[in-house]
C-alpha positions as CSV (number, residue, x, y, z in Angstrom):
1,X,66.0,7.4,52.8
2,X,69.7,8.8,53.4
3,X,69.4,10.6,56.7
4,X,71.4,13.4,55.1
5,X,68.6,13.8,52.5
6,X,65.6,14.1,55.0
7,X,68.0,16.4,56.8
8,X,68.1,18.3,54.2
9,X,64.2,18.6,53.1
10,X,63.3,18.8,57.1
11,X,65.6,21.6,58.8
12,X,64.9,24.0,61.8
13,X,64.0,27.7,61.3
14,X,67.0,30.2,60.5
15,X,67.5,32.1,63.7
16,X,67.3,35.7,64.4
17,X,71.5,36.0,64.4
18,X,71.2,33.7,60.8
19,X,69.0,36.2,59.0
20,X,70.5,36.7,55.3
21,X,70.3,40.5,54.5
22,X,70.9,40.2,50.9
23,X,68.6,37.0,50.2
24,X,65.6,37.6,47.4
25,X,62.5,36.8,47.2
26,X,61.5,33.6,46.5
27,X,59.2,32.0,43.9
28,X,57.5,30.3,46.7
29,X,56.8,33.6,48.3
30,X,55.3,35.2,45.5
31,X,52.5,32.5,45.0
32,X,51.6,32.8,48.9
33,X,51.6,36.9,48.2
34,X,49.3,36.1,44.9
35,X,46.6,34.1,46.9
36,X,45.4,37.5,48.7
37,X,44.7,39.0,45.9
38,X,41.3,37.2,46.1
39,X,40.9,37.8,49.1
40,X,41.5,41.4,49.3
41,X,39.5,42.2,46.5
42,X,36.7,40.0,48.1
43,X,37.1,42.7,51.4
44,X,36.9,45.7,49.0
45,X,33.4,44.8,47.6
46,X,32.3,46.0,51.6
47,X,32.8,49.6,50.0
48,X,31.2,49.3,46.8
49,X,27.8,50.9,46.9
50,X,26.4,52.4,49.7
51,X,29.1,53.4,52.0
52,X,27.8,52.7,55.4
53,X,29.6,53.3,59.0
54,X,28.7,49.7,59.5
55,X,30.3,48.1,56.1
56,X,33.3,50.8,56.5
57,X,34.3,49.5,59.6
58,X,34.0,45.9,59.0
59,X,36.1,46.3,56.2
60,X,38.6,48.3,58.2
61,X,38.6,45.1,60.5
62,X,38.7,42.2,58.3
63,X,41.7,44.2,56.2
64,X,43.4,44.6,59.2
65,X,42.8,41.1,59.8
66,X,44.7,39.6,56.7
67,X,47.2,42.4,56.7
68,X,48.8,41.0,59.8
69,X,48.1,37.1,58.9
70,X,50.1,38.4,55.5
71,X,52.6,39.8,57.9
72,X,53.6,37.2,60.4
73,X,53.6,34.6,57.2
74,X,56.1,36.7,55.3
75,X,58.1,37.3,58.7
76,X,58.5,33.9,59.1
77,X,59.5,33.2,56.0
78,X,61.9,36.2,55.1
79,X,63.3,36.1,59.1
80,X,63.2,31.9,59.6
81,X,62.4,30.5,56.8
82,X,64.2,27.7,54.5
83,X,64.1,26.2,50.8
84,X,62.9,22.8,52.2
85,X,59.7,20.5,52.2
86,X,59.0,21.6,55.8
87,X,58.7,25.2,54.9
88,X,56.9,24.5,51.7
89,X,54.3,22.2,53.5
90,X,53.5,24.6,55.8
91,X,53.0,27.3,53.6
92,X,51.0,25.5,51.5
93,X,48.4,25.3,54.2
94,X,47.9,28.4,55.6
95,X,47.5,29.5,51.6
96,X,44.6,26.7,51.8
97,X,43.6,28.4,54.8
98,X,43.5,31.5,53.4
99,X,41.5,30.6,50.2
100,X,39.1,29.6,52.5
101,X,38.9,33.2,54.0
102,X,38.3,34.3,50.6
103,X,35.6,32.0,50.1
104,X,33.3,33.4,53.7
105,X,34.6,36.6,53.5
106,X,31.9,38.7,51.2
107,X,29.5,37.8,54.5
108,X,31.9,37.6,57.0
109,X,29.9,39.7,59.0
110,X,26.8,37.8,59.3
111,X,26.2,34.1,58.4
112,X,29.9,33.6,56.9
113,X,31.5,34.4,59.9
114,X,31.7,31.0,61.6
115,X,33.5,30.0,58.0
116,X,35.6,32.9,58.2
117,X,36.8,32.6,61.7
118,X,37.1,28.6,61.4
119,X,38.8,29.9,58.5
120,X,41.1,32.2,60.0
121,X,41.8,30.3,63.6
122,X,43.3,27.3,61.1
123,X,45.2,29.9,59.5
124,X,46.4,30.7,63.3
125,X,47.3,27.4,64.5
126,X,49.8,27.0,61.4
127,X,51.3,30.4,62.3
128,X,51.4,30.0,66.4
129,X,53.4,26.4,65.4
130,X,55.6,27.7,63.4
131,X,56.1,30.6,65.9
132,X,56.9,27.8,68.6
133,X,59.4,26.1,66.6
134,X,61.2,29.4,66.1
135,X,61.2,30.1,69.8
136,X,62.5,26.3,70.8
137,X,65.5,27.0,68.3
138,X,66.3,30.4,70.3
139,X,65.6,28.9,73.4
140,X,69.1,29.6,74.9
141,X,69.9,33.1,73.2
142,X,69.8,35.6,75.6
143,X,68.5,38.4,73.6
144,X,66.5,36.8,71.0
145,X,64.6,33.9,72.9
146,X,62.6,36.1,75.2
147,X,61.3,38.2,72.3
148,X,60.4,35.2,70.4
149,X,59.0,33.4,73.7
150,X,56.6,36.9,74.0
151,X,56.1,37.0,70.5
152,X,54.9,33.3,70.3
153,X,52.7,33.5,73.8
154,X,51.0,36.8,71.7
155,X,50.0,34.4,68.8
156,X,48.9,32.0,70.9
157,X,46.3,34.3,73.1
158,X,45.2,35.7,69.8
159,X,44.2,32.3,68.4
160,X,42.3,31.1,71.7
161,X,40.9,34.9,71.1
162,X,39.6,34.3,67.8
163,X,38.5,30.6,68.5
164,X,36.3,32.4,70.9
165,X,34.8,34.3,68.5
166,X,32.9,30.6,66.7
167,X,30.8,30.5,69.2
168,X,29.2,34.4,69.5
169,X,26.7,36.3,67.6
170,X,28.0,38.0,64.3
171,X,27.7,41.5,66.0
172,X,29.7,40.2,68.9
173,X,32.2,38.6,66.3
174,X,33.2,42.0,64.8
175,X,33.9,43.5,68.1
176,X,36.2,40.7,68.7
177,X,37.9,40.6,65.7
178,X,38.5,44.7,66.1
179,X,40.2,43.7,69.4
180,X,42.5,41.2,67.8
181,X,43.4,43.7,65.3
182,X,44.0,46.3,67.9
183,X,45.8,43.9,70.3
184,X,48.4,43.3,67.6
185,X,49.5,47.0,66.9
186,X,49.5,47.8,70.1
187,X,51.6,44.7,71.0
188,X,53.7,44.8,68.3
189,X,54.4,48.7,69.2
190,X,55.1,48.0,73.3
191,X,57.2,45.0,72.0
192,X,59.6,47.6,69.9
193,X,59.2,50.5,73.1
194,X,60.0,48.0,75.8
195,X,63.1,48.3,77.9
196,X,65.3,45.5,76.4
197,X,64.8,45.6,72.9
198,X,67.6,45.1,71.1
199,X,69.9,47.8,69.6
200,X,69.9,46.8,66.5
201,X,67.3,46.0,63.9
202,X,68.8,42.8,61.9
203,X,66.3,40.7,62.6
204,X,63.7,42.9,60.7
205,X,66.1,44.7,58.4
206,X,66.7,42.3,55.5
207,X,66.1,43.9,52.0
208,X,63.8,41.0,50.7
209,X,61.3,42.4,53.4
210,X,61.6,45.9,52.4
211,X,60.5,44.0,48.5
212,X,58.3,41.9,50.3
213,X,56.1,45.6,51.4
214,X,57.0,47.0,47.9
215,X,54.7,43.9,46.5
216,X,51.7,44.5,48.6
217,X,51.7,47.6,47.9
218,X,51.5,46.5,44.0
219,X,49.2,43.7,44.9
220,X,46.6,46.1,46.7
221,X,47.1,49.0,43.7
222,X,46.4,46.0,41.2
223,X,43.1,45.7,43.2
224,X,42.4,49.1,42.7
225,X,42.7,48.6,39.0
226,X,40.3,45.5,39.4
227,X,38.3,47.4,41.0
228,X,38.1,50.5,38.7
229,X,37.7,47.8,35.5
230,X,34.8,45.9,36.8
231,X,33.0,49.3,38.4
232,X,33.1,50.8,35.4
233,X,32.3,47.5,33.5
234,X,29.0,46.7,35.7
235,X,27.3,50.4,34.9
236,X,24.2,49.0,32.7
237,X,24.0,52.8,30.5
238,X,28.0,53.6,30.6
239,X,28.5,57.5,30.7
240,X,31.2,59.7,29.9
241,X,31.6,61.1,33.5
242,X,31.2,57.5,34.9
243,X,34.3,56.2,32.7
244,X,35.6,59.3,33.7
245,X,35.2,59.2,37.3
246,X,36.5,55.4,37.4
247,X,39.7,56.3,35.7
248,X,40.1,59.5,38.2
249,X,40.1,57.3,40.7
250,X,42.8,55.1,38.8
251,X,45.2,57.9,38.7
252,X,44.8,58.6,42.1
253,X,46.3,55.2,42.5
254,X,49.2,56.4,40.0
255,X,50.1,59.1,42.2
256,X,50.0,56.7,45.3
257,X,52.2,54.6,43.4
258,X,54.6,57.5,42.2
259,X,54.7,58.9,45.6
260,X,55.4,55.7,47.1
261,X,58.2,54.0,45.4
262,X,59.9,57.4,44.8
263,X,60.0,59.0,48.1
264,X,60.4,55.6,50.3
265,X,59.8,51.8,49.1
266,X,63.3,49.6,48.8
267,X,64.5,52.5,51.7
268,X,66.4,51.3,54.1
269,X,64.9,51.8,58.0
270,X,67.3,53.9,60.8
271,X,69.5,50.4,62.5
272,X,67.0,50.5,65.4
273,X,64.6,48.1,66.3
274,X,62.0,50.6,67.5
275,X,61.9,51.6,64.0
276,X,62.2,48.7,62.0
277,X,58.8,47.9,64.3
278,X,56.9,51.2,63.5
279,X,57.8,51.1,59.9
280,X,56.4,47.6,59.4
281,X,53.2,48.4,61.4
282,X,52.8,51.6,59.2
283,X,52.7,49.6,56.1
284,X,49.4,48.4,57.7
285,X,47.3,51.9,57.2
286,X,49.2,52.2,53.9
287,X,48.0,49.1,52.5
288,X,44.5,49.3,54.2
289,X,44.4,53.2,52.5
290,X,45.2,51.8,49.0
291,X,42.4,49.5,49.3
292,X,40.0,51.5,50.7
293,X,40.9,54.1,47.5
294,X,39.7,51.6,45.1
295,X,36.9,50.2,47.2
296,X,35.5,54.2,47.3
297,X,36.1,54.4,43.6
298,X,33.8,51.5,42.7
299,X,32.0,53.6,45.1
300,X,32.1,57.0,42.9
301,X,31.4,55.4,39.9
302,X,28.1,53.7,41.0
303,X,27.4,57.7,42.1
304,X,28.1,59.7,38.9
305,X,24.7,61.3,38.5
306,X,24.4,61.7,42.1
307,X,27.1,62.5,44.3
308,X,27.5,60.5,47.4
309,X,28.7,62.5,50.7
310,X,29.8,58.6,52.1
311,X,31.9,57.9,49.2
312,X,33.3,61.1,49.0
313,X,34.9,61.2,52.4
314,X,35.5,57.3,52.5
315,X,37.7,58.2,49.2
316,X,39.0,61.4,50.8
317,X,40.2,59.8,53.9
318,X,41.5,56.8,52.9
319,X,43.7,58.7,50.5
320,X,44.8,61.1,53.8
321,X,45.6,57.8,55.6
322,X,47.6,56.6,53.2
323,X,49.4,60.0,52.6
324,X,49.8,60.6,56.4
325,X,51.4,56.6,56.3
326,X,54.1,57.6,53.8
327,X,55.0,60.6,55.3
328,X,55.6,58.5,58.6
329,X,57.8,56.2,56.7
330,X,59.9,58.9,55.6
331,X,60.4,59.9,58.7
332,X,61.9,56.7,59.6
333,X,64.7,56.0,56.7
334,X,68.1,55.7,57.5
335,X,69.2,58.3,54.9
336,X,66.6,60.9,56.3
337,X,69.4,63.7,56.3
338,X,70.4,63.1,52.9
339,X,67.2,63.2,51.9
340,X,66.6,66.3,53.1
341,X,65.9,68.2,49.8
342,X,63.8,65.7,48.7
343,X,62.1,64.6,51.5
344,X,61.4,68.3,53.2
345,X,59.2,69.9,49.7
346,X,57.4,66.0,50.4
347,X,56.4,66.5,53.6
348,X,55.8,70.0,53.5
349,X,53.2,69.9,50.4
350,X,51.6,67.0,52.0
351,X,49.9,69.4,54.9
352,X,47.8,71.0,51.9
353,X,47.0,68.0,50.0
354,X,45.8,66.5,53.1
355,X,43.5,69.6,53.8
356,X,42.2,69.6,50.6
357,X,41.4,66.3,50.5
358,X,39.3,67.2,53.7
359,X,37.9,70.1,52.6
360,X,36.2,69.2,49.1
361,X,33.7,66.2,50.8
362,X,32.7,69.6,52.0
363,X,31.6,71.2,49.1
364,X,29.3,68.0,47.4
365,X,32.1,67.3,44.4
366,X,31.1,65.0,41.9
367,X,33.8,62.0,42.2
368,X,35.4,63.1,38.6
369,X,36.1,66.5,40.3
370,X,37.1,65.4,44.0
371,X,39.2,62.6,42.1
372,X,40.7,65.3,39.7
373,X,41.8,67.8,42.0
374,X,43.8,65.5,44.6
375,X,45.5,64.1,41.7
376,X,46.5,67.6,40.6
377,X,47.1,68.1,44.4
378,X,49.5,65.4,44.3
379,X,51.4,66.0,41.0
380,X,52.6,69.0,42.6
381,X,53.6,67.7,45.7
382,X,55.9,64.9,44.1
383,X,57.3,67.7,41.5
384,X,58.9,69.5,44.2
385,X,60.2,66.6,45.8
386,X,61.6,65.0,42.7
387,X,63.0,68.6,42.0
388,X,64.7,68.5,45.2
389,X,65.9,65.3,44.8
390,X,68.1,66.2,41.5
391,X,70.1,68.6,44.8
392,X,70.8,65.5,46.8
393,X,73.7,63.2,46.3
394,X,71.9,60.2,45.1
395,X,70.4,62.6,42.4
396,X,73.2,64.1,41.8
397,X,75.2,60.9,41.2
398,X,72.1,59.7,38.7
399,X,72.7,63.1,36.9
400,X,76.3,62.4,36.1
401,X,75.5,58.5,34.6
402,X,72.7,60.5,32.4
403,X,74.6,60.6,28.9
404,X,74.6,64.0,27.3
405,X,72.5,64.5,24.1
């Protein structure tokens, strides 16, 4: 073979100074995005049912668990990666890797576990080793190596971690997957505080990543449809308030959606890398919230003619969490201050949705009336925001392109 050919199908990762701000998606990324959509709908079924303390947290951990492998495999790619067979390949695998995560996760925490973690530690091994390639590229830049050499060394301690994990009891297991989870966020946030980070926020400030959040955010609200279509499918003597409830809980989702790609998705991050850093990690709650909306649903509709406290607040504060998560995020734009008008009403009418999405749990609703009333809730809250949006000068500028009648 021409050496320029294999050149060309086997090339290093792009660099943190070589990041393309204006690059698109890819095909290729898409199909890796698409294969956890099994596997997060395989972690919702932990909150169909009864809602326990026990099932809500392990679904809390193993979300949190794919969340970040789905994080550091689009980083890679959107920050380092190329069009060639190299990237492709390795890809490839960790998507294998990850079917096979969907496959152990339903009972990931009993006897699937030592699938799921053989599983996930694969998974691992791709990413640290393609994390080690990156940081032997920017071995001699002096602001970038020693982030990626920390960054890499992390990845590394976290796949020995979770190797560990094989060889304890399932009980044990959970404990030290929560760890892992926790270990990242709170790495990933000292890594953006530290003294020495750099000034700028490039190397996380592409708009394909910004797309790249947009789409798990439509991946895990297409989940919650899922969801809501097979909960309301498996009742054996389908009521009126249990199709009711189930399509609530759908529109709860709307106004997630609405909320979301109105007030902040495709927005721009302040050109800072502390942040570019916090905003990513927030997208971890979001997501996790989004889920855990439709998992609760399922929940609610399996409830109709008895009201279940458990699912009540699971649905409640899952949709606080993910409320509380965009408000952080629009906190964090770039074009905060000419967002004012819009933004302020948003934040502002959060506080009471928030409250009243604590308070009704409190009062027994049926799901079809707790689901109702935050959707009204939240209706209101994005009419005055879009209202103040028409004052600001990207509404302003739409109103003049609006053809008069």
């Amino acid at each position: 073979m021409d050496a320029r050919i294999w050149a060309h199908l086997w090339q290093r990762p792009r660099t943190h100074r070589e990041v393309l701000t204006d690059r698109r998606v890819s095909f290729l990324e898409l199909f890796y995005d698409l294969i956890y959509v099994v596997l997060i709908a395989r972690v919702a079924e932990y909150l169909h049912g009864a809602i326990t303390g026990e099932k809500l947290a392990t679904f809390v951990i193993l979300f949190g668990l794919l969340w970040i492998g789905w994080y550091n495999g689009t980083l890679l790619h959107d920050a380092h990666g190329r069009p060639d067979m190299r990237n492709r390949a390795l890809t490839f695998l960790q998507m294998f890797a990850i079917a096979a995560m969907a496959v152990f996760a339903p009972t990931a925490d009993a006897d699937g576990g030592t699938g799921f973690a053989v599983s996930y530690v694969v998974f691992l091994i791709l990413l640290t080793a393609q994390w080690a390639a990156v940081t032997n590229t920017e071995r001699d830049d002096p602001l970038y190596g020693p982030i990626a050499l920390r960054y890499t060394r992390m990845m590394a301690l976290m796949t020995v971690w979770t190797a560990a994990s094989i060889f304890v009891p399932p009980s044990v297991r959970l404990w030290m997957w929560a760890a892992f989870v926790a270990q990242f966020v709170i790495g990933m946030v000292i890594m953006g505080l530290r003294p020495g980070s750099p000034a700028s926020g490039e190397a996380m400030g592409s708009e394909s990543l910004l797309e790249r959040f947009g789409l798990f955010v439509i991946i895990v609200l297409g989940e919650v449809v899922a969801g809501v279509v097979n909960g309301i499918g498996s009742v054996h003597d389908l009521t009126t308030s249990a199709f009711l409830t189930g399509f609530a809980g759908l529109a709860v989702a709307i106004a997630l959606w609405w909320t979301y790609f109105d007030l902040v998705a495709m927005r721009p991050v302040r050109e800072a890398f502390r942040p570019r850093i916090l905003s990513n990690i927030a997208q971890l709650p979001l997501a996790m919230a989004i889920a855990g909306v439709g998992g609760a649903t399922v929940s609610l509709i399996e409830h109709t003619g008895h009201p279940d406290s458990a699912a009540s607040w699971t649905f409640s504060g899952f949709l606080c969490l993910a409320i509380v998560s965009i408000d952080f995020l629009a906190w964090q734009l770039r074009d905060r201050a000419a967002l004012a008008e819009m933004l302020r009403p948003a934040l502002t009418f959060s506080v009471p949705v928030v409250a009243l999405a604590l308070l009704l749990p409190l009062t027994h609703p049926s799901g079809l009336v707790l689901a109702s009333l935050l959707v009204v809730a939240m209706a209101v809250q994005w009419s005055f925001a879009i209202r103040g949006w028409w004052r600001t000068a990207e509404g302003q500028a739409k109103l003049e392109n609006i053809p008069t009648v």
